[in-house]
C-alpha positions in Angstrom: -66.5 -17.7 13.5 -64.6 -15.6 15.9 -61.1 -15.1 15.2 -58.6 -13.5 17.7 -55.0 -12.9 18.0 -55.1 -13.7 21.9 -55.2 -16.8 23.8 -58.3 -16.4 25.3 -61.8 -14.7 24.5 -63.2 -12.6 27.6 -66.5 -14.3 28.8 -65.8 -17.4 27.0 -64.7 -20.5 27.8 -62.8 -23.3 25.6 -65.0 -26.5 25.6 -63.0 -28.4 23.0 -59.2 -27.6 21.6 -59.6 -28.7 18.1 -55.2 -28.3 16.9 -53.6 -26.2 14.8 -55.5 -24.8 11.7 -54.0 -23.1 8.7 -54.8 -21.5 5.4 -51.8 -20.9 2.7 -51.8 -19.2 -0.3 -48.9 -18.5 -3.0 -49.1 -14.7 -5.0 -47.0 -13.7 -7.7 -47.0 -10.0 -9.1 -47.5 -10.3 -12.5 -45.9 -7.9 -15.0 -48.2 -5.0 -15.7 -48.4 -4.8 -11.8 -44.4 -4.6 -11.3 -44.6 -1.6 -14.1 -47.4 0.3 -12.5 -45.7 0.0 -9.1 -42.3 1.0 -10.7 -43.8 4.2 -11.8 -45.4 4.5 -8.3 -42.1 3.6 -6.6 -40.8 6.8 -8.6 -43.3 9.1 -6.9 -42.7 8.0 -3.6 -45.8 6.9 -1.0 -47.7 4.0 -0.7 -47.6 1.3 -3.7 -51.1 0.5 -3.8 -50.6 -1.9 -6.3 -48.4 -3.9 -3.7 -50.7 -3.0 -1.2 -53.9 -4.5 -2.6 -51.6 -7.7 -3.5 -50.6 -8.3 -0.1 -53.9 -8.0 1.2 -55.4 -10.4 -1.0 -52.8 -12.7 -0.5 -53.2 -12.2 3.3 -56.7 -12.5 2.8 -57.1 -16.1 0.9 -54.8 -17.2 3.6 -57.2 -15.9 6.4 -60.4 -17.3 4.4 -58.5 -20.9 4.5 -58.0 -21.1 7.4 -61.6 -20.3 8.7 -63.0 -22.9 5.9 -60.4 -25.1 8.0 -61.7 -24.3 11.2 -65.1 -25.0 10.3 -64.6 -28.1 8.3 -63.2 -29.4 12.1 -66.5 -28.1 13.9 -64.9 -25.1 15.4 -66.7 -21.7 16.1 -63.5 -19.6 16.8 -59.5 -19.4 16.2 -57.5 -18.5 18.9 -53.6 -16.7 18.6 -54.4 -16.2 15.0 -50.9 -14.9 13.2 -50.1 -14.6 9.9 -46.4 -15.4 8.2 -45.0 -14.3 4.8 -42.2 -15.6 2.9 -40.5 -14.7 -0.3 -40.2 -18.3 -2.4 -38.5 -17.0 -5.7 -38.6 -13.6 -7.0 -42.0 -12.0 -7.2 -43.5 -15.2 -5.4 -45.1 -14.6 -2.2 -46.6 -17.3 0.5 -49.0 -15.7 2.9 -49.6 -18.6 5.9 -52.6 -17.5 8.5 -52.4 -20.3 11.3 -54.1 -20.5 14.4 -55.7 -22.8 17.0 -59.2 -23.5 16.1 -61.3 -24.5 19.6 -65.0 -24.5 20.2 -66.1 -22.3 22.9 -69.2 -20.9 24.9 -70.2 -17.9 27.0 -69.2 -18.3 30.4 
């Protein structure tokens, strides 16, 4: 599966335009987390335990919307983007969303 964030894929052409594909996903820091990062937060720098929940979150979004992709038949995602939204506090959506096609080399 190739996945890109542009329109297009140099030396490829879209054969089939399958719609829109998704994959959401819904993260909560839990509350060991939210006192690890507090005593990070104190220190100053990068919250790693933030950052490792973000990228998971971002990254069961991404994985959901490839199993989506290829459930349609499609062998790449074009204008792949990602949006994030706080729900309640400490509740997280992660969408990934693109526009799943089937191409072939030009």
């Amino acid at each position: 599966m190739i996945v890109v964030t542009t329109n297009d894929i140099p030396g490829y052409r879209i054969v089939e335009t399958l719609g829109i594909v998704r994959g959401l996903t819904v993260r909560s820091r839990n509350l060991v987390g939210n006192i690890g990062a507090s005593i990070q937060i104190l220190f100053g720098g990068n919250i790693t335990v933030y950052t490792r929940l973000a990228e998971q979150a971002r990254q069961g979004g991404f994985d959901l919307m490839v199993e989506e992709a290829e459930a349609r038949g499609a062998n790449a995602i074009l204008a792949m983007r990602y949006d994030a939204n706080e729900i309640a506090a400490a509740v997280t959506e992660v969408l990934a969303y693109g526009t799943a096609v089937i191409i072939e080399r030009e």
